[in-house]
C-alpha positions in Angstrom: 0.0 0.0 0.0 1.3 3.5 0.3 2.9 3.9 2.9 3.9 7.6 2.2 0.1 9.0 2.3 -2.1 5.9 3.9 -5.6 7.6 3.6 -5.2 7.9 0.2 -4.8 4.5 -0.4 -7.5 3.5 2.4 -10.4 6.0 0.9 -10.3 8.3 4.2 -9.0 11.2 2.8 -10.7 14.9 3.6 -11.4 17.5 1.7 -8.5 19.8 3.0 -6.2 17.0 1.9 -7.4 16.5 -1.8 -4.4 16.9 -4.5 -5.0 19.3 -7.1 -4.9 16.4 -9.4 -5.2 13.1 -8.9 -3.0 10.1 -11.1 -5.2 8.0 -12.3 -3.0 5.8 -12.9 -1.3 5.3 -10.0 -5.1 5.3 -8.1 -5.4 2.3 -10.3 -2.6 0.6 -9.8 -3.1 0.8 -5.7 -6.7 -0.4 -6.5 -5.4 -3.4 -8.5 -3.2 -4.1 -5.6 -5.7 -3.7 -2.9 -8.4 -6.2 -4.4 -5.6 -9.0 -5.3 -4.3 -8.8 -2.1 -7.3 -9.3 -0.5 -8.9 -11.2 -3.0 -8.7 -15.0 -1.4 -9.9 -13.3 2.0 -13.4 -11.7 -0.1 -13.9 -14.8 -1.8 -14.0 -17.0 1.0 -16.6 -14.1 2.9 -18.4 -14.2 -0.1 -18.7 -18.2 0.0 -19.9 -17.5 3.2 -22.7 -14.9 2.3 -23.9 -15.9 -1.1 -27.3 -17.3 0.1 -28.1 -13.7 1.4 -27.0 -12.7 -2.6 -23.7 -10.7 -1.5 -22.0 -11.6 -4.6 -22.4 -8.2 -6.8 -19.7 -6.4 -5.7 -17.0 -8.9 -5.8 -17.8 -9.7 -9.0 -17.6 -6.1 -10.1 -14.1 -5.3 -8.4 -12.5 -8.9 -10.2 -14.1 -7.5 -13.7 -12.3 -4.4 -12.5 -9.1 -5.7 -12.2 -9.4 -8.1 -15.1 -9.3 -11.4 -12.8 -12.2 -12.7 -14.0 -13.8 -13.7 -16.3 -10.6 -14.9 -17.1 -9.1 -13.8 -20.6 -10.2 -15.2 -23.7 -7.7 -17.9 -25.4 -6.8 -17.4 -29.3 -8.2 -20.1 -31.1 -5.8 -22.6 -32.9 -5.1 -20.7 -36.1 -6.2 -24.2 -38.2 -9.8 -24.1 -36.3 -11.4 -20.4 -36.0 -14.7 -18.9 -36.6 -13.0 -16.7 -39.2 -11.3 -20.0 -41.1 -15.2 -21.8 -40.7 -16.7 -18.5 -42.4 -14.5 -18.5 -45.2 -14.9 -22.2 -45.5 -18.5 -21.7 -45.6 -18.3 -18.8 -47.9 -16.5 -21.3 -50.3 -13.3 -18.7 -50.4 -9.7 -20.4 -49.1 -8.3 -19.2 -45.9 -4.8 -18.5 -46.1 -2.8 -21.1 -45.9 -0.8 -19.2 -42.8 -3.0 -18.0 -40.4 -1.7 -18.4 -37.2 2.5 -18.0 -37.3 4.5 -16.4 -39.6 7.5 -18.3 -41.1 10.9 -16.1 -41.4 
């Protein structure tokens, strides 16, 4: 966390001690760090609590952070909805889809 200003980091700053401007970025980056860190610790709270439907927010703040859902996989270059439309369309994919050869 930062240690050099910890209300900023923990939300309980005051008015009188807004910056001028804030870095988004680096407000993001703490974020990110915050909810990973305590990520295993909201999950198993969570487990606790989902039959009174406290699920919402945890799903927002691991969307947030880009935890979950988890990152989409390319698709082999031989097998991919673009190579099936082609197919379909009766044009040739190209024979190198996926890698290119030096």
């Amino acid at each position: 966390m930062n240690e050099a200003n910890p209300s900023v980091a923990s939300g309980r700053q005051n008015s009188s001690q807004q910056p001028a401007s804030i870095d988004k970025a680096e407000l993001r980056r703490q974020i990110d760090e915050l909810v990973m860190r305590r990520g295993l610790e909201m999950v198993r709270e969570t487990i606790n609590q989902v039959k009174e439907g406290h699920y919402q927010a945890l799903k927002y703040l691991f969307e947030m952070i880009g935890l979950y859902p988890a990152p989409i996989v390319a698709e082999k270059a031989d097998h991919s909805v673009a190579v099936d439309l082609l197919t379909h369309l009766g044009l040739k994919p190209p024979e190198n889809t996926g890698t290119q050869s030096a």
